[in-house]
N, C-alpha and C positions, 0 to 999 in steps of 0.2 A: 549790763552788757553780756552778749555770748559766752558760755564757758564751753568748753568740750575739752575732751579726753582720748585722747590717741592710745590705743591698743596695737602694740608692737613696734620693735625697735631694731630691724633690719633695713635693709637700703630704702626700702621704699616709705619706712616708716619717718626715717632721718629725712628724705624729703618732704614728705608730710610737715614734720616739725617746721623745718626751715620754710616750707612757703607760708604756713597758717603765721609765725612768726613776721612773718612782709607785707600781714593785714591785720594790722592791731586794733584799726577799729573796729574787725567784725570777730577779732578773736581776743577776747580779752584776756581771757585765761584760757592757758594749755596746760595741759599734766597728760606727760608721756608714762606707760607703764607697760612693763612686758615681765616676764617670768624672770629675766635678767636684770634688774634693777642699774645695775652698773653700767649695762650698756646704753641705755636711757639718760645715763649720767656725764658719760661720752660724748651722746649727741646731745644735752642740754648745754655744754660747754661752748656746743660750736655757736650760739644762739644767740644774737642781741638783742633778745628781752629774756628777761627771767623764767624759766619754766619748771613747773612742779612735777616731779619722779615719784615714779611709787611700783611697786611688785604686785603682781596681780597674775595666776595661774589662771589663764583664761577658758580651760576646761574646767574649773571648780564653781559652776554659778554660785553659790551662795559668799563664796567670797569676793566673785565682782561682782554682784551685787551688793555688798559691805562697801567695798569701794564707792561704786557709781552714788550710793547713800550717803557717804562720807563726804565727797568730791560735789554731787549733784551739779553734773553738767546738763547743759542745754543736748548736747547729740556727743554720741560716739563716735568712730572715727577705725571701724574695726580693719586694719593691716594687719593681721595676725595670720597664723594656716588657715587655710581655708576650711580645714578640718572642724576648726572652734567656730566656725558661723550660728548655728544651731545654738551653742551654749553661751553666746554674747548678745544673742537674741533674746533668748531666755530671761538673760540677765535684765535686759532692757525693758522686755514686759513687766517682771517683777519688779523694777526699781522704778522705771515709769520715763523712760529716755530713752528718746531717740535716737537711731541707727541708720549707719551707710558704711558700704562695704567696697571691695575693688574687684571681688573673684567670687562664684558662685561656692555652696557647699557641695563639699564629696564627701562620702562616707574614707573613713582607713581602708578598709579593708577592701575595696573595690573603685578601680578607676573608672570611675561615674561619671558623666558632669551633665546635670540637667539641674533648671531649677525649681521641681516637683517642690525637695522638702522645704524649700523658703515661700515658697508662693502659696505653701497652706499656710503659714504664719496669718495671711491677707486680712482675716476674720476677729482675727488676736488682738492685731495691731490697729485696726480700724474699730475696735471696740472700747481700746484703753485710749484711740482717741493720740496713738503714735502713729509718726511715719517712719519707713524704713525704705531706703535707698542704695537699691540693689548694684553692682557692679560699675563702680563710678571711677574707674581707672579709666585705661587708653583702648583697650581692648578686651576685656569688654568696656565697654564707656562711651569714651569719647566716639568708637566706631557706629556703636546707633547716634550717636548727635548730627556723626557725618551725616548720615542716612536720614535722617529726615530736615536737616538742614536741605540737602538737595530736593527730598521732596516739598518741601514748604517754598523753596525759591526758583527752583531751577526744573521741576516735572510739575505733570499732573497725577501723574500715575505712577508705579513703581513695581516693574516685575522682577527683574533679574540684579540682586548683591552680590559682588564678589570685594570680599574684606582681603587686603594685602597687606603683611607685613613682615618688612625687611630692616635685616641689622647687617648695613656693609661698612660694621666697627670690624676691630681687631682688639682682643685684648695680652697676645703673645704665650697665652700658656698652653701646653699639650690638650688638655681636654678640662673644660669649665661652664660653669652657666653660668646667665645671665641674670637670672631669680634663684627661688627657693633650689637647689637641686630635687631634692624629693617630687617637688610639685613638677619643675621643669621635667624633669624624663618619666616620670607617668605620664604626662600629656602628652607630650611627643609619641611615647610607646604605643600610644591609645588607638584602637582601629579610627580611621576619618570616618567621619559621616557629613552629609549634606541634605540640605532639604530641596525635594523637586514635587513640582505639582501634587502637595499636602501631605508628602510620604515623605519619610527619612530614609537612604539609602547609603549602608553601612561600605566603608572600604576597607581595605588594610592598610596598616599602616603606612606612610610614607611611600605607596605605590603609584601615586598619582604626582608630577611635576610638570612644573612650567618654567621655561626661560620668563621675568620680567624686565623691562629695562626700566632703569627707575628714571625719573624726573632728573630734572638740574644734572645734567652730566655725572650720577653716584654710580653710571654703569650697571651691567646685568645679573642680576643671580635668580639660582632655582628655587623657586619656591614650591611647596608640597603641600597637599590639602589635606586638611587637619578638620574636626572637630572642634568647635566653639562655643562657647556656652550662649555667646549675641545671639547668636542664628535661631537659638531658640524662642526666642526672646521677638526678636524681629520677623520670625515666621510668625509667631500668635497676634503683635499690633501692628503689624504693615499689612491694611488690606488690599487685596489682588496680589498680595507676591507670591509669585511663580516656581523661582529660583534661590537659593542664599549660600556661597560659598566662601571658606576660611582660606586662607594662603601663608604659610611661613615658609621664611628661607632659612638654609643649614646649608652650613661649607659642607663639604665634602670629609674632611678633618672629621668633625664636632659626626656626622652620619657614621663613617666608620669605625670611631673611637665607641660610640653608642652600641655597633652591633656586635662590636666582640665582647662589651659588659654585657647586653641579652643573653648571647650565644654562652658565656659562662656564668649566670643565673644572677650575676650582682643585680639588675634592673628587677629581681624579684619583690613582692609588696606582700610574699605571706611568711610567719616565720618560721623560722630553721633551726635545727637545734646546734650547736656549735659548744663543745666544752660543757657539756651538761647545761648552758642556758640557751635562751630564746633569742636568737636576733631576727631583727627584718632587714636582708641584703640592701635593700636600696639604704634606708638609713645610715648604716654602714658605712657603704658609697660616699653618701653626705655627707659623714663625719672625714672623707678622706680628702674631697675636690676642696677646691679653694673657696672661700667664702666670698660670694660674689659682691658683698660691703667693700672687701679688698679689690676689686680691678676695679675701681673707679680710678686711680693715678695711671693704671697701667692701660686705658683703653681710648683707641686714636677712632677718629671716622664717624661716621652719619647714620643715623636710622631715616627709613620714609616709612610711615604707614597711611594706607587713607583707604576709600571705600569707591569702586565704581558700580555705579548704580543707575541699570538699563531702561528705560521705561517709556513715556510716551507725556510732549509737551505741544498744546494746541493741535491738537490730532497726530501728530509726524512723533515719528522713533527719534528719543536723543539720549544719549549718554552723558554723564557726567562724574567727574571723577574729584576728590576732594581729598588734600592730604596729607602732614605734616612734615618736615625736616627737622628732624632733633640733632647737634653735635654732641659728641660725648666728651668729648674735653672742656667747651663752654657749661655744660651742667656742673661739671667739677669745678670748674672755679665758682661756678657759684652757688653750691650745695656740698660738695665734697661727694658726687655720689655720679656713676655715669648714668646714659642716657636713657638706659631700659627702668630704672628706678625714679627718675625724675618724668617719663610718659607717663607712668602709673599714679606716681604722689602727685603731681599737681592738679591731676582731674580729680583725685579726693578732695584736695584742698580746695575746688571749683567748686566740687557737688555742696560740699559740707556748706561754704558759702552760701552760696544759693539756697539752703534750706534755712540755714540760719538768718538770712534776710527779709524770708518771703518769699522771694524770685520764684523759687517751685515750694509748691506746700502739696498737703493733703493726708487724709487717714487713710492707712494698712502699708500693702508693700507693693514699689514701683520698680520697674524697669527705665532706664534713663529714656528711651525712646516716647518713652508716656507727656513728657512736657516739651514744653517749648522752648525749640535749640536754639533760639538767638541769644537768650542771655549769657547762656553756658557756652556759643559760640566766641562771642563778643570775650568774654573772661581768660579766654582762650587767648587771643591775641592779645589780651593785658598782662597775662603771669606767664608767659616762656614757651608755648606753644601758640606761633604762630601759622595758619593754615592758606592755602591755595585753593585754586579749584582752575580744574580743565575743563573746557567741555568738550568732549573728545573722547573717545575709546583709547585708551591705553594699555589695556591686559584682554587677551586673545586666550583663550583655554573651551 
């Protein structure tokens, strides 16, 4: 039977645990392991089946590789910074196991996000006869399953993406993320770019918004075009597409509180000397905002995200729009974790499935768009993301 190994033990990792845990026939054995061995031990507690911990510095290859040799799982399961992508890869090629991931690599030292440096892996991993399963969260993720679910049942064609997503949670504290902090306000910081007629066309940050009104009476908020890492992804294996545009929403709160940490240099990513040592500002930061494992108790309200996607079915123009409702109180009761960490963990826990069964196979390195969404659809409405579809234009921009 299946073994795998879960690399990191934050919110989104603890979901991870907790759903691979709600399929014991496809997961026989779990061993969670992050640099923090204790907090591994935390979330093993919450578990009803037995799960194996272990400490693994995941920028040290040689020693998870020692690991993955020890352990020899079927596939990894990497939630860790997106920093250590590159060095869990490594480790996989050398130990000879299988890899999926939820967030693409960025180098440190530059808020990057394309996925040039995984997608040389291709040649690596198709040679040792591994597959590696690129961004298998919600976003990136689950948003190409959207997209080509529509194109497989509902178009024939596919020009125009526009990815929306909105968090009309509250979690009551002055200023907090919802994910990593570090990762969370680099991105956000990050100029937007979009793809139009084969060119990438750079913005500034958060100068571009939209009123959306979401589905199911959750009411409207502004969403701002970002940069994504799908788009890239989805501009190379959707052919004819024209268009691909990202969308998140931010209170007004969370935008303000952001621009006066820029404006006094905290959101910095290079380091600074302070008391004769080196820090980097944003880390800092990090070590200051609340750890976003903690407002799982304190966070009320609904996320939607989904994908409208413009295109052309039996000759005629039709839209159609696909797109989840997560509660963030219902995750917690049944993960301990809110809603932004359970969109993420349970599309791993879907990918990794699915690899582990057969459902999608293959040698080197995939984008989720590359296979066929019904399975990973279907799985969708079996583990806690259950999904909609409009057909209808919904989002005007």
């Amino acid at each position: 039977m299946p073994k795998v190994l879960i690399i990191g033990a934050g919110g989104v990792g603890a979901v991870v645990a907790h759903k691979c845990a709600q399929v014991p026939e496809v997961f026989s054995e779990i061993t969670l392991a992050s640099r923090t061995q204790s907090k591994c031990e935390a979330i093993a507690r919450q578990l009803p089946v037995k799960v194996r911990t272990a400490q693994v510095d995941a920028d040290n290859v040689p020693q998870t590789v020692a690991l993955l040799r020890d352990l020899k799982p079927d596939l990894v399961i990497n939630v860790a910074l997106p920093y250590q992508d590159l060095h869990i890869m490594d480790a996989c090629l050398e130990a000879g196991v299988n890899y999926l991931d939820t967030a693409n690599y960025e180098p440190p030292d530059v808020a990057r996000f394309e996925y040039r440096w995984q997608w040389d892996y291709q040649e690596r991993f198709a040679k040792a006869g591994l597959m590696a399963l690129l961004g298998s969260g919600f976003d990136p993720g689950v948003t190409s399953v959207f997209c080509t679910h529509i194109l497989k049942h509902h178009l024939d064609t596919a020009t125009e993406i526009d990815i929306i997503d909105c968090n009309a949670g509250s979690h009551g504290q002055p200023f907090a993320t919802n994910f990593n902090p570090e990762i969370n306000i680099r991105e956000v910081s990050a100029k937007g770019r979009y793809y139009q007629d084969g060119q990438w066309i750079e913005t500034e940050p958060l100068t571009h918004k939209q009123p959306f009104v979401m589905p199911e009476d959750l009411g409207s908020l502004n969403v701002y075009l970002m940069y994504h890492e799908e788009l890239e992804s989805l501009a190379r294996h959707i052919p004819g597409l024209k268009r691909a545009r990202f969308w998140m929403s931010f209170s007004d709160n969370y935008l303000k509180h952001l621009e006066v940490l820029k404006n006094v240099g905290m959101t910095r990513i290079d380091p600074v000397t302070f008391n004769g040592q080196q820090i980097v500002p944003l880390q800092f930061l990090k070590a200051l905002l609340p750890d976003p494992a903690s407002l799982g108790p304190l966070t009320r309200g609904k996320t939607c995200i989904g994908c409208q996607v413009r295109g052309m079915k039996d000759g005629r123009p039709k839209t159609v729009f696909v797109y989840n409702i997560c509660d963030h109180e219902a995750c917690y009761r049944e993960v301990c974790s809110q809603a932004i960490s359970y969109t993420t963990g349970v599309p791993a826990m879907i990918g990794a499935k699915l690899m582990l069964t057969g459902a999608w196979s293959g040698k080197g390195v995939f984008n989720m768009e590359q296979f066929d969404p019904d399975p990973f659809m279907a799985a969708l409405n079996a583990h806690g993301l259950p999904w909609k579809v409009i057909e209808n234009t919904v989002f005007t921009a």
